[in-house]
C-alpha positions in Angstrom: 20.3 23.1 0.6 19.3 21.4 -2.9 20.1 17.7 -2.6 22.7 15.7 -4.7 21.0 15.3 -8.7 18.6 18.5 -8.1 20.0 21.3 -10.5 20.3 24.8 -8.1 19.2 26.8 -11.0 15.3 27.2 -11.0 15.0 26.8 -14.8 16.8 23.9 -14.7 15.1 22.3 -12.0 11.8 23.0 -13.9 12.7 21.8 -16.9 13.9 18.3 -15.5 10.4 18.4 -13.7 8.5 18.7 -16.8 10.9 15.8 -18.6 10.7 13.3 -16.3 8.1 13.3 -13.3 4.1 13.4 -13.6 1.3 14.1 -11.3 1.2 10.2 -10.2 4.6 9.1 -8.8 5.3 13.2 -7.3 1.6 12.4 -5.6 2.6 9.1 -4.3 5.8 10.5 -2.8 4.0 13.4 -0.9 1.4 10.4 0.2 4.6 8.6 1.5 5.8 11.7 3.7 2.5 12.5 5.2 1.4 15.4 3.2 -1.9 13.7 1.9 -4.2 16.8 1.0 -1.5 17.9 -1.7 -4.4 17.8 -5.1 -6.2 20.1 -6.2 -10.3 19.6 -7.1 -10.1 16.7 -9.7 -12.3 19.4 -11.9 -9.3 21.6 -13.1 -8.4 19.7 -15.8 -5.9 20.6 -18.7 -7.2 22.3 -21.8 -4.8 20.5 -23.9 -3.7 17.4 -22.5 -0.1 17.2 -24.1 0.9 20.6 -22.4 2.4 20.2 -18.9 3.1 22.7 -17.2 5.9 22.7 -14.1 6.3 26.2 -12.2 6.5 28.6 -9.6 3.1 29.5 -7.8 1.7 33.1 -8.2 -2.0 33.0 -6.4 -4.5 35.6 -7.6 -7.6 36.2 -5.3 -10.8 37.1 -6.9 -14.3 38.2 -5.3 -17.6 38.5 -6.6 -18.9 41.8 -8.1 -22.3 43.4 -9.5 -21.4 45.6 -12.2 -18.0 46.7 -13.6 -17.7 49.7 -11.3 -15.3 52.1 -11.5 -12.7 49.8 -12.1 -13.8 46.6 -14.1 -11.5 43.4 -13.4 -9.9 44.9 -9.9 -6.5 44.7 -10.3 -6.3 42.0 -12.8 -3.9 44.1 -14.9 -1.5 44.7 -12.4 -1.2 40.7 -11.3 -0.7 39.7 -14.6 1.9 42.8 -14.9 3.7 41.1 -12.1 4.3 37.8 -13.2 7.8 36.4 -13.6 9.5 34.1 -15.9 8.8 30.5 -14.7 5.9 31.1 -12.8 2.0 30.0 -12.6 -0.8 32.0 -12.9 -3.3 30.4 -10.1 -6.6 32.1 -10.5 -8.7 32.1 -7.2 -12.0 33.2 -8.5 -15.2 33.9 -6.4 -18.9 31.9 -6.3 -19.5 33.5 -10.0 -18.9 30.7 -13.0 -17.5 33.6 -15.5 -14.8 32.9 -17.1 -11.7 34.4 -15.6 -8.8 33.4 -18.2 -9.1 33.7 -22.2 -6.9 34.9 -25.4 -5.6 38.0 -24.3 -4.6 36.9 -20.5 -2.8 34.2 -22.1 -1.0 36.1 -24.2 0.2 38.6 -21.5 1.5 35.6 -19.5 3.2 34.4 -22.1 4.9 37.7 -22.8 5.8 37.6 -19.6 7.6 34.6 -19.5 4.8 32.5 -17.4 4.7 28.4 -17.9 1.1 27.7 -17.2 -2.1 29.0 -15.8 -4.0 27.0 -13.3 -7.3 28.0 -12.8 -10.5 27.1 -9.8 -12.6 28.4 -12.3 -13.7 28.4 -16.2 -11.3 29.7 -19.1 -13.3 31.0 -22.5 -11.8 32.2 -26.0 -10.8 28.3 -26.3 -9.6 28.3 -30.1 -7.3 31.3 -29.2 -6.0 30.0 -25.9 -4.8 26.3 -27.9 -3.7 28.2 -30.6 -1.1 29.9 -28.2 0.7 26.5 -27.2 0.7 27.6 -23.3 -0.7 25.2 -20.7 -4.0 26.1 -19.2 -5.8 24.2 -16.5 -9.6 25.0 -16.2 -13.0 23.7 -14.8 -14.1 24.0 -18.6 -14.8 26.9 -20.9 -17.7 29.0 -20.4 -17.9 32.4 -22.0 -19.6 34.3 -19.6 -17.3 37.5 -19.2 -16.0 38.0 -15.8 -15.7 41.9 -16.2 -19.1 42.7 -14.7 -19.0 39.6 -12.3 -15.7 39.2 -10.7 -12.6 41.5 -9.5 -9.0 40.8 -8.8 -8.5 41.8 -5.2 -5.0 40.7 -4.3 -2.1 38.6 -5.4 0.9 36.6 -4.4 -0.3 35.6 -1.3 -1.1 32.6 0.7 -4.2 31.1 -0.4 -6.1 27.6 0.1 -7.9 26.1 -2.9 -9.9 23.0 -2.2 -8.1 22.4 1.1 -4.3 22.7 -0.4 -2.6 25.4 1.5 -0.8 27.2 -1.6 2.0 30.0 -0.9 3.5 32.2 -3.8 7.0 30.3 -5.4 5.8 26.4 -4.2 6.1 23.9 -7.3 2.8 23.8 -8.9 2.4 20.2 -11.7 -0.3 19.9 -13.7 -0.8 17.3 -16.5 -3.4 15.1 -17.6 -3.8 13.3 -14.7 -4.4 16.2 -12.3 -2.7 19.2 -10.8 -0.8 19.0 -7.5 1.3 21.6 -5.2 4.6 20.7 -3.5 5.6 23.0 -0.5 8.4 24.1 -0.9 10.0 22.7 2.5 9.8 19.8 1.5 10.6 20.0 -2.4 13.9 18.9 -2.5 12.7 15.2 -0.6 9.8 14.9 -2.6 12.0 15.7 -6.1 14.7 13.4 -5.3 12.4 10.3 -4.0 9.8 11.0 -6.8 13.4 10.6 -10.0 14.0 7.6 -7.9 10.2 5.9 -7.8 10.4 7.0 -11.8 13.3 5.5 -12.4 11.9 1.6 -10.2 8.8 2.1 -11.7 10.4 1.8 -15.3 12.4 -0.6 -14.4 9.3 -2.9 -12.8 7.5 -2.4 -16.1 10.2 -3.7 -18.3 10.9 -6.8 -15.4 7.0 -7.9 -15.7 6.9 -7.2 -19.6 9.6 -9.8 -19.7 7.6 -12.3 -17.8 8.2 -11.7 -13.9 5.0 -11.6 -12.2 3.1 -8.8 -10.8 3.7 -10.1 -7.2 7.1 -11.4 -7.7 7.8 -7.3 -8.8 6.7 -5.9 -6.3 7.6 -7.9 -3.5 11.2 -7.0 -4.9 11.0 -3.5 -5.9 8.0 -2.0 -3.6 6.4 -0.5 -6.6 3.3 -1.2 -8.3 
């Protein structure tokens, strides 16, 4: 059941995500519950970093290939196909360094009403993929294609990604800081504590910019 202050309607939810919580405070409230191991690799960093992005997990699993085959890129087609409005791209790729997002992979996700792509590997086509104005999370850009080195194998499935457990339609953030997951059991908690910390944490830095001292705050707030 959505908790008191969470809008029920996905979009809306999102939206006040991406307005008012960042990576820091929603990672500080998963520390606080137990769920520690909730970042992924400090290395996927955002391509532009005044694009968020806030959205619904959609995991695609990638393996190494030698050669484009008989079918170059796997089923690479048909996962982007299948994206839905408000979700993430999350690119599992294999051991090869290719690049396995660019211009036209962006564009299909943004037809497709996609928010972000997160990526455990390299983007490429940068110049094209910041002209679009759609939030892309990468380990850098390399332009190595991937169509003779990698293949899309499956998608929307469970998948770990440098030990975060990640299932299809959990809360994927990403912004400058970093990019975290949030189960979705325990979204709701973590949503509602992390508007709250937001809210002390604005209202500590106002208190010690008016002269209250660092330890005097947080000794009566229990935020720093």
């Amino acid at each position: 059941m959505t908790e008191p202050g969470l809008p029920a309607a996905d979009a809306d939810r999102l939206a006040l995500v991406t307005e008012r919580l960042y990576t820091a405070v929603v990672g500080d409230v998963l520390d606080a519950i137990g769920r520690y191991h909730q970042f992924l690799p400090s290395a996927v960093r955002a391509l532009r970093p005044d694009l968020p992005v806030a959205g619904r997990a959609m995991p695609v699993l990638m393996r190494d290939v030698f050669g484009p085959g008989e079918r170059p890129f796997g089923g690479l087609t048909e996962a982007l196909d299948q994206l839905q409005p408000g979700e993430v791209y999350l690119g599992l790729p294999g051991r090869s360094e290719a690049a396995c997002w660019g211009e036209i992979l962006t564009a299909a996700a943004r037809a497709r009403g996609a928010v972000g792509a997160v990526l455990d590997g390299h983007h490429r086509d940068t110049a094209a993929v910041l002209a679009q104005d759609f939030p892309v999370f990468s380990r850098g850009a390399y332009a190595l294609d991937s169509g003779p080195r990698s293949a899309v194998v499956d998608y929307r499935i469970e998948v770990e990604l440098g030990g975060v457990r990640i299932r299809p339609g959990d809360l994927v953030l990403g912004d400058v800081d970093g990019v975290l997951v949030v189960p979705r059991e325990v979204e709701d908690e973590v949503l509602e504590r992390a508007l709250a910390k937001a809210s002390a944490e604005n209202l500590v830095r106002r208190e010690i910019e008016a002269g209250l001292s660092t330890t005097e705050a947080f000794a009566k707030y229990g935020v720093l």
